[in-house]
C-alpha positions as protocol buffer text, in pm:
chain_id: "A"
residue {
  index: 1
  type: UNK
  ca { x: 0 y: 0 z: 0 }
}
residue {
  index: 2
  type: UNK
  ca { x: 274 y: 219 z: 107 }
}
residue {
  index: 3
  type: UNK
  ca { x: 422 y: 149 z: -330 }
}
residue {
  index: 4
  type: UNK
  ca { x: 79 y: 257 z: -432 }
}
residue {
  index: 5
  type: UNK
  ca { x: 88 y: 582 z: -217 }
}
residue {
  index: 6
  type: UNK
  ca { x: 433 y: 664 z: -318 }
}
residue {
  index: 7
  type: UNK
  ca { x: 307 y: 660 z: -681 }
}
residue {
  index: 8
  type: UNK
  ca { x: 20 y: 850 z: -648 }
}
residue {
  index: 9
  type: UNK
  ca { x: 192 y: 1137 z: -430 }
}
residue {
  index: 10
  type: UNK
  ca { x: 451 y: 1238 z: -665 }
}
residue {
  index: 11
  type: UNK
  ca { x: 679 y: 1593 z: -564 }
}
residue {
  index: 12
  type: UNK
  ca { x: 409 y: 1827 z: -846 }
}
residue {
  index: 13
  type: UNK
  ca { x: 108 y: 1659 z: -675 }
}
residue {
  index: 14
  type: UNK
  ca { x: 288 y: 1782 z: -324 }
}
residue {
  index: 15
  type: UNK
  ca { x: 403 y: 2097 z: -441 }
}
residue {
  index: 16
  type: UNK
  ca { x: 5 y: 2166 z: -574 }
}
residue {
  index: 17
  type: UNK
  ca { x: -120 y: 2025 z: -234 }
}
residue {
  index: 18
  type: UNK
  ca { x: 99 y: 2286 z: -57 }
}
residue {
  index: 19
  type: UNK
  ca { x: -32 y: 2605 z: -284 }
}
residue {
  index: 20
  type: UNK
  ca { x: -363 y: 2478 z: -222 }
}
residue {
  index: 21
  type: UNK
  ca { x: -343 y: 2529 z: 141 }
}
residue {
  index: 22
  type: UNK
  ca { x: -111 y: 2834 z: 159 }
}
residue {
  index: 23
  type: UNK
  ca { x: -427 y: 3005 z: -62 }
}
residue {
  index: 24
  type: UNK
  ca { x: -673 y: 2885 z: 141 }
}
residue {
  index: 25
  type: UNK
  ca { x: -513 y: 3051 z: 478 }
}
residue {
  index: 26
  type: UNK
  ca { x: -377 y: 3324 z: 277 }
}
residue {
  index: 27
  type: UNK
  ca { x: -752 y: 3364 z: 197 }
}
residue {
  index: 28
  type: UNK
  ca { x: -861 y: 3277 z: 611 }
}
residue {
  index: 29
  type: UNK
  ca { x: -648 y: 3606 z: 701 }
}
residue {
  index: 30
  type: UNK
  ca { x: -780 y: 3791 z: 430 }
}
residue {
  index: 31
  type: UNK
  ca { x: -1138 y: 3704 z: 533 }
}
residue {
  index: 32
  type: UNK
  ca { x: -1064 y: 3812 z: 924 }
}
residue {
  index: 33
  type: UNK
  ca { x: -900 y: 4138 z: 774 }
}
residue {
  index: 34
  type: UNK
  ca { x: -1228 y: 4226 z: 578 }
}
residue {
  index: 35
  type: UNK
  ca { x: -1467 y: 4148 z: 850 }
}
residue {
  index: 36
  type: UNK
  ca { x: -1281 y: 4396 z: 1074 }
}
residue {
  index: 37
  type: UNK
  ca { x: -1177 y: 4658 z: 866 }
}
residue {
  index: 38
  type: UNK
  ca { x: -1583 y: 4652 z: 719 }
}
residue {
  index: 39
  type: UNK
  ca { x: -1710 y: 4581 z: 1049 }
}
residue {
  index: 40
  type: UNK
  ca { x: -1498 y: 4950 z: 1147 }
}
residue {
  index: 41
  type: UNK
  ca { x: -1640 y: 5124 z: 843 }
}
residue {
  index: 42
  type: UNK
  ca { x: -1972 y: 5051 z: 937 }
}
residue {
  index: 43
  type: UNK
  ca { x: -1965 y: 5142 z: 1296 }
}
residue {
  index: 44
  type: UNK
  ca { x: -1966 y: 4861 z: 1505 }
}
residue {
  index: 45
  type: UNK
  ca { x: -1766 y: 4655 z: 1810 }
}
residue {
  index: 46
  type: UNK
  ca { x: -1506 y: 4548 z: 1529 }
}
residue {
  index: 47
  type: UNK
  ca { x: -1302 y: 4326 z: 1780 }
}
residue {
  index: 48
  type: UNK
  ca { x: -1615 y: 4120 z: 1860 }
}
residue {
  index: 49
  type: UNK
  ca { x: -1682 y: 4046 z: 1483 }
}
residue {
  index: 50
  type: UNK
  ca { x: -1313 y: 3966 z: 1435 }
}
residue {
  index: 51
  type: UNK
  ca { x: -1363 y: 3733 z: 1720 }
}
residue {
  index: 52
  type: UNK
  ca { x: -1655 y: 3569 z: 1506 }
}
residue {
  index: 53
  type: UNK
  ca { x: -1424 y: 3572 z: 1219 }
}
residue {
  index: 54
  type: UNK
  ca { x: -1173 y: 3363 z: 1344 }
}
residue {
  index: 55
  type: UNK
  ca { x: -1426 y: 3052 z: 1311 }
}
residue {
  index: 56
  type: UNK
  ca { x: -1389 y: 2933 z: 947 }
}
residue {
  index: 57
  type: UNK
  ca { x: -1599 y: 3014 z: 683 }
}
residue {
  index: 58
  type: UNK
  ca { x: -1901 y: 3013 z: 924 }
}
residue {
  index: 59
  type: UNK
  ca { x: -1771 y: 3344 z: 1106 }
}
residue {
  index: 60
  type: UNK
  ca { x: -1781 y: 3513 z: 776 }
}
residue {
  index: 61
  type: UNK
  ca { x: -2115 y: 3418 z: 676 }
}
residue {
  index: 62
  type: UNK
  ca { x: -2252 y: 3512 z: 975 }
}
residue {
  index: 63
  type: UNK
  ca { x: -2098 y: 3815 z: 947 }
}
residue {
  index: 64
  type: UNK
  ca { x: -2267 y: 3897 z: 596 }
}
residue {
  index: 65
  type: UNK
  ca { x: -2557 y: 3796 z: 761 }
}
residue {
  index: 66
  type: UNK
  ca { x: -2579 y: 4033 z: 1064 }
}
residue {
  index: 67
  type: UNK
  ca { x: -2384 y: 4364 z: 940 }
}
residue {
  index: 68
  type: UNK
  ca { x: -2526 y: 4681 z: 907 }
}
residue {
  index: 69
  type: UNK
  ca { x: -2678 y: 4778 z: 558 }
}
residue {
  index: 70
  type: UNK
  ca { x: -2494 y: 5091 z: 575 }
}
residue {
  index: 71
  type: UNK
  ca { x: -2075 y: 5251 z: 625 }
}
residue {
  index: 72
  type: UNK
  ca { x: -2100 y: 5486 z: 910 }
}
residue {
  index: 73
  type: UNK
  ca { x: -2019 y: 5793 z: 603 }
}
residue {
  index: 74
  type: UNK
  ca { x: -2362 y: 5699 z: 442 }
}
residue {
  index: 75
  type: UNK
  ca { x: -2544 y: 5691 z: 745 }
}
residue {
  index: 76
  type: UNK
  ca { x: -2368 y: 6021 z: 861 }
}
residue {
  index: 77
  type: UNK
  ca { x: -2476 y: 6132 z: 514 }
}
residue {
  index: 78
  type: UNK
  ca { x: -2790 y: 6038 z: 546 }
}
residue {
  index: 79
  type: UNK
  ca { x: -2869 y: 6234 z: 822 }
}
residue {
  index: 80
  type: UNK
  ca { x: -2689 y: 6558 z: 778 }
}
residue {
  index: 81
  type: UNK
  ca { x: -3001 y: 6528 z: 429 }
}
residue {
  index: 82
  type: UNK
  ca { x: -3273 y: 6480 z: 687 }
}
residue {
  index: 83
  type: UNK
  ca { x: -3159 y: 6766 z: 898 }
}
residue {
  index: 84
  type: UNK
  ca { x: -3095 y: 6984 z: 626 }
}
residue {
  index: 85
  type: UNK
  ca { x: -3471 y: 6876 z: 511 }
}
residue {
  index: 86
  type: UNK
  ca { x: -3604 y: 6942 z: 845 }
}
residue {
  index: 87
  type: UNK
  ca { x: -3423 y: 7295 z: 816 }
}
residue {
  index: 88
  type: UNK
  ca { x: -3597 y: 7348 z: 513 }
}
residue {
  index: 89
  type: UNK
  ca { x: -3922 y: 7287 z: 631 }
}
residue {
  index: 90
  type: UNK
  ca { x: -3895 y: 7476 z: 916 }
}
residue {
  index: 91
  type: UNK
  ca { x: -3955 y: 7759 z: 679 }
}
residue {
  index: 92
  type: UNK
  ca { x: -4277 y: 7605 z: 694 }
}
residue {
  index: 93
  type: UNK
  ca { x: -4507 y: 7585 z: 948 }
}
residue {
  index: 94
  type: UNK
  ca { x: -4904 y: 7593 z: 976 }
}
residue {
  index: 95
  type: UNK
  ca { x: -5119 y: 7850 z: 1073 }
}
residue {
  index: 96
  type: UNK
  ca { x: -5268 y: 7824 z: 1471 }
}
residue {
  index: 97
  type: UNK
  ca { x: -5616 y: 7901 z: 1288 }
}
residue {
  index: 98
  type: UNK
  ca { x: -5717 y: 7743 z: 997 }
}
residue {
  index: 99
  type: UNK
  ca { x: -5426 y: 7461 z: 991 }
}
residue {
  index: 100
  type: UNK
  ca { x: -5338 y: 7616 z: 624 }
}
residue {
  index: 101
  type: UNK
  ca { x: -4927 y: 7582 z: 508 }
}
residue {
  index: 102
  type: UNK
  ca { x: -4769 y: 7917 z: 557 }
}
residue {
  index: 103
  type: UNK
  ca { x: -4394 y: 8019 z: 534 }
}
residue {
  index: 104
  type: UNK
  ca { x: -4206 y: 8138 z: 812 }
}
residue {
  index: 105
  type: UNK
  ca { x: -4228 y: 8511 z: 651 }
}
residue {
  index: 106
  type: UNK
  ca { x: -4604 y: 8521 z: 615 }
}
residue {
  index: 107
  type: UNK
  ca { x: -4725 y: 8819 z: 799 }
}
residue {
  index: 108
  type: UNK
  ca { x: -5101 y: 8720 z: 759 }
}
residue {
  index: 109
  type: UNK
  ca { x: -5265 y: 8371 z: 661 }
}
residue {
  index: 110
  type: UNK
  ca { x: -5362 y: 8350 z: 271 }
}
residue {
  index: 111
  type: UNK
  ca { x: -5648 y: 8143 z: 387 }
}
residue {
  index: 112
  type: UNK
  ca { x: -5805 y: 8274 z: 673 }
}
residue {
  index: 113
  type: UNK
  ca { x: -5646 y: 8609 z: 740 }
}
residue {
  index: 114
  type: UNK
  ca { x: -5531 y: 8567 z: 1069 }
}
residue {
  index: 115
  type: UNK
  ca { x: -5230 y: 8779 z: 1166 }
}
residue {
  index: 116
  type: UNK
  ca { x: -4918 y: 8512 z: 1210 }
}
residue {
  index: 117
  type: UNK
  ca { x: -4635 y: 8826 z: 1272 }
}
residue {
  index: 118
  type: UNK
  ca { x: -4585 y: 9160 z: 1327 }
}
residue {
  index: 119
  type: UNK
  ca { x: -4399 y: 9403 z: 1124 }
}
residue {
  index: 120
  type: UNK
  ca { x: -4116 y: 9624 z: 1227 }
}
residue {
  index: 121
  type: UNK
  ca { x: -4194 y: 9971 z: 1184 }
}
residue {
  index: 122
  type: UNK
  ca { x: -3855 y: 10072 z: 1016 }
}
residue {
  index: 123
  type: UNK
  ca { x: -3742 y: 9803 z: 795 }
}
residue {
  index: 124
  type: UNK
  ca { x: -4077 y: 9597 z: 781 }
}
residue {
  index: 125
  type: UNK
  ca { x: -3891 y: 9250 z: 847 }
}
residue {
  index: 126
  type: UNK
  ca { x: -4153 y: 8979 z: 952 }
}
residue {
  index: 127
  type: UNK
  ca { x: -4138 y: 8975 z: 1387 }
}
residue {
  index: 128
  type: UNK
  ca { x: -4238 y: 8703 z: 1595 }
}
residue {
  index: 129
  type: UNK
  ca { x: -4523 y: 8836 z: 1821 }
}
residue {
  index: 130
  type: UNK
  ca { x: -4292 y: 8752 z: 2184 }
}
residue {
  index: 131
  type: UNK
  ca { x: -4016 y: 9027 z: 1994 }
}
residue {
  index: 132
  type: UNK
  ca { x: -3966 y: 9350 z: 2207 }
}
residue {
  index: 133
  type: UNK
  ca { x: -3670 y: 9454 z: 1968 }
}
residue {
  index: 134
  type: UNK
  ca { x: -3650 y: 9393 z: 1577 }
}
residue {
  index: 135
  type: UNK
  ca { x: -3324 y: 9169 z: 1535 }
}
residue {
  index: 136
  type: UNK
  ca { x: -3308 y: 9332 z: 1172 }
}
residue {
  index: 137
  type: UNK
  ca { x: -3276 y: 9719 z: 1278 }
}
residue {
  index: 138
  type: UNK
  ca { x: -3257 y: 9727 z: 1612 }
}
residue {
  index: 139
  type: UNK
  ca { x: -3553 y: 9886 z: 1634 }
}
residue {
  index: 140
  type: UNK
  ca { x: -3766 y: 9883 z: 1958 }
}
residue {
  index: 141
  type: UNK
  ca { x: -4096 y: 9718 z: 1905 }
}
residue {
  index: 142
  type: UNK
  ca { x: -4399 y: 9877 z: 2136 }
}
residue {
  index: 143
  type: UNK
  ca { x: -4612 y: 9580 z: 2291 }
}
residue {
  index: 144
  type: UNK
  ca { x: -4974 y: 9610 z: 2339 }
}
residue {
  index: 145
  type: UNK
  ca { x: -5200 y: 9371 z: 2598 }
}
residue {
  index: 146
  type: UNK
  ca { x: -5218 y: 9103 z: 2379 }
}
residue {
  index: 147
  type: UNK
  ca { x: -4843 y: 9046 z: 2373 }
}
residue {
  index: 148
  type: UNK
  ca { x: -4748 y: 9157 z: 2011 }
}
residue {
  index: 149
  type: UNK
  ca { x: -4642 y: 9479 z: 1893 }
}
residue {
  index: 150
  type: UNK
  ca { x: -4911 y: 9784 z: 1876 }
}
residue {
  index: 151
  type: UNK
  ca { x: -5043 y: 9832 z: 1508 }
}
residue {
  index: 152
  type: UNK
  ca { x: -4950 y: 10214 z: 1418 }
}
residue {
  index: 153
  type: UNK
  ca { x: -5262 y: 10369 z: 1317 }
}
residue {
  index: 154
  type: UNK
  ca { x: -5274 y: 10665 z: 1080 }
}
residue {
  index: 155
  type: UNK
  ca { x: -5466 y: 10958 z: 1162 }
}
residue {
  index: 156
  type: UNK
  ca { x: -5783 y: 10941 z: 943 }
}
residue {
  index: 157
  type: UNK
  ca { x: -5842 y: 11251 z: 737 }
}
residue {
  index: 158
  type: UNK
  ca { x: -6147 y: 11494 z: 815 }
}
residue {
  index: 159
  type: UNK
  ca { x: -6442 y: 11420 z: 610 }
}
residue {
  index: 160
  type: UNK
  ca { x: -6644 y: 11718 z: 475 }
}
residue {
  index: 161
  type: UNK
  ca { x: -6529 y: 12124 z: 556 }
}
residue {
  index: 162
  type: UNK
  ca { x: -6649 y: 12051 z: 959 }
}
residue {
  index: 163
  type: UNK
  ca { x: -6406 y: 12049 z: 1229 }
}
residue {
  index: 164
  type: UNK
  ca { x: -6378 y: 11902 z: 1516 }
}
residue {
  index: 165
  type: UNK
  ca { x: -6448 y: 12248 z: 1689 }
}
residue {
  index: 166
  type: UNK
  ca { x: -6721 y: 12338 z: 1414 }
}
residue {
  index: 167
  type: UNK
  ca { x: -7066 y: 12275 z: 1410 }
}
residue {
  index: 168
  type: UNK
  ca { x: -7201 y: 12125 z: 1054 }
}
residue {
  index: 169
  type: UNK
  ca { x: -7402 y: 12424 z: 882 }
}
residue {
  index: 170
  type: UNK
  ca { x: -7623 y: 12200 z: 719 }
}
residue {
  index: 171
  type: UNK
  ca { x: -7991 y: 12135 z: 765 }
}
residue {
  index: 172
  type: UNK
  ca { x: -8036 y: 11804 z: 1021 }
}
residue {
  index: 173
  type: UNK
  ca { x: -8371 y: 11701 z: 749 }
}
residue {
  index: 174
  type: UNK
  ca { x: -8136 y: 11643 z: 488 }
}
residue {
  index: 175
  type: UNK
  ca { x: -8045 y: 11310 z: 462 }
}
residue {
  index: 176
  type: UNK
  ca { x: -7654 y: 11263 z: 300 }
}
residue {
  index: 177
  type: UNK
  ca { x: -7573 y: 10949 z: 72 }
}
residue {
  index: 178
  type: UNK
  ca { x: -7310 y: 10724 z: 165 }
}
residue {
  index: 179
  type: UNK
  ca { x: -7294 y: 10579 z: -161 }
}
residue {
  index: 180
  type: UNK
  ca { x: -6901 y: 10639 z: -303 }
}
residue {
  index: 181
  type: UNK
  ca { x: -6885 y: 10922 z: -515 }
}
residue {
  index: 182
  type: UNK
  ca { x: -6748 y: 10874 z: -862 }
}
residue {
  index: 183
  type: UNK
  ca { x: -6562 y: 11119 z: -1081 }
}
residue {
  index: 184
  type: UNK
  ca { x: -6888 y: 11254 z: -1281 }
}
residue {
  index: 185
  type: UNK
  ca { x: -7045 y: 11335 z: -977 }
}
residue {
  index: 186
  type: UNK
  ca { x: -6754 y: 11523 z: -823 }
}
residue {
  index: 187
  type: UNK
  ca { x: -6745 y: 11729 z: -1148 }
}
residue {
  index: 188
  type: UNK
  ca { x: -7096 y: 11809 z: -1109 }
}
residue {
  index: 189
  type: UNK
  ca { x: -7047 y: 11950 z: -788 }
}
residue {
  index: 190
  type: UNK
  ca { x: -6771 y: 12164 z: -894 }
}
């Protein structure tokens, strides 16, 4: 038996046998390195899956198996986009009345016309109602009761030639119309 196994094994079936096996723990080592080094890129206890690695072929596998979907970058990536997203819609917001989407800018509600802001008086920048100073300008903001800033009213001009220390000269019978005057009738007048 010992004839027949000299025959069989010659020195190129050894030498083959050997490069076969050198390979395949070359290729053990290279497996262990790519489990940790991946296992690192992606975030997690590296040493514990190169602990699992060391089992042949089977730590590998289970390895594929069970690693995170995503390198550490992506996922880093991935959420510096949703955080810029969320920045972006913070622009956005809803209004407390109606439930209609408004910008962060909107003064009043396109939908229902509820005041959302206040306006600075100087450079008319959009102010949140809690404000007392306009971060813009500078500007001092006057708060009313309500907590926002106190609307400035223009003084209304006098209707008709009376005064406020005049008496009307015309006849109390006479009964005026409030419908608006157009430009033929103001010409007849004149």
């Amino acid at each position: 038996m010992s004839e027949l196994m000299s025959q069989l094994i010659t020195p190129e079936l050894m030498t083959a046998f050997t490069v076969f096996i050198v390979l395949l723990v070359v290729l053990y080592v290279l497996s262990i390195v790519w489990v940790i080094r991946d296992a690192y890129m992606r975030g997690t206890h590296w040493y514990v899956w190169g602990i699992v690695a060391l089992v042949p072929l089977i730590g590998v596998i289970a390895y594929c198996l069970l690693r995170p979907p995503l390198l550490q970058i992506d996922r880093d990536e991935q959420e510096l986009e949703v955080a810029l997203k969320q920045r972006e819609l913070m622009k956005y917001g809803e209004c407390a009345n109606c439930g209609y989407p408004v910008e962060s800018d909107y003064v009043l509600c396109p939908n229902c016309h509820t005041r959302l802001k206040n306006l600075c008086p100087s450079c008319h920048h959009a102010l949140e109602p809690a404000w007392t100073v306009c971060p813009y300008c500078a500007t001092p903001v006057g708060q009313n009761r309500n907590g926002g800033s106190a609307p400035r009213r223009r003084p209304r001009p006098q209707q008709g030639s009376a005064s406020q220390g005049q008496v009307s000269r015309e006849p109390h019978n006479q009964v005026r119309s409030r419908a608006p005057r157009t430009q033929e009738h103001r010409e007849e007048r004149e």
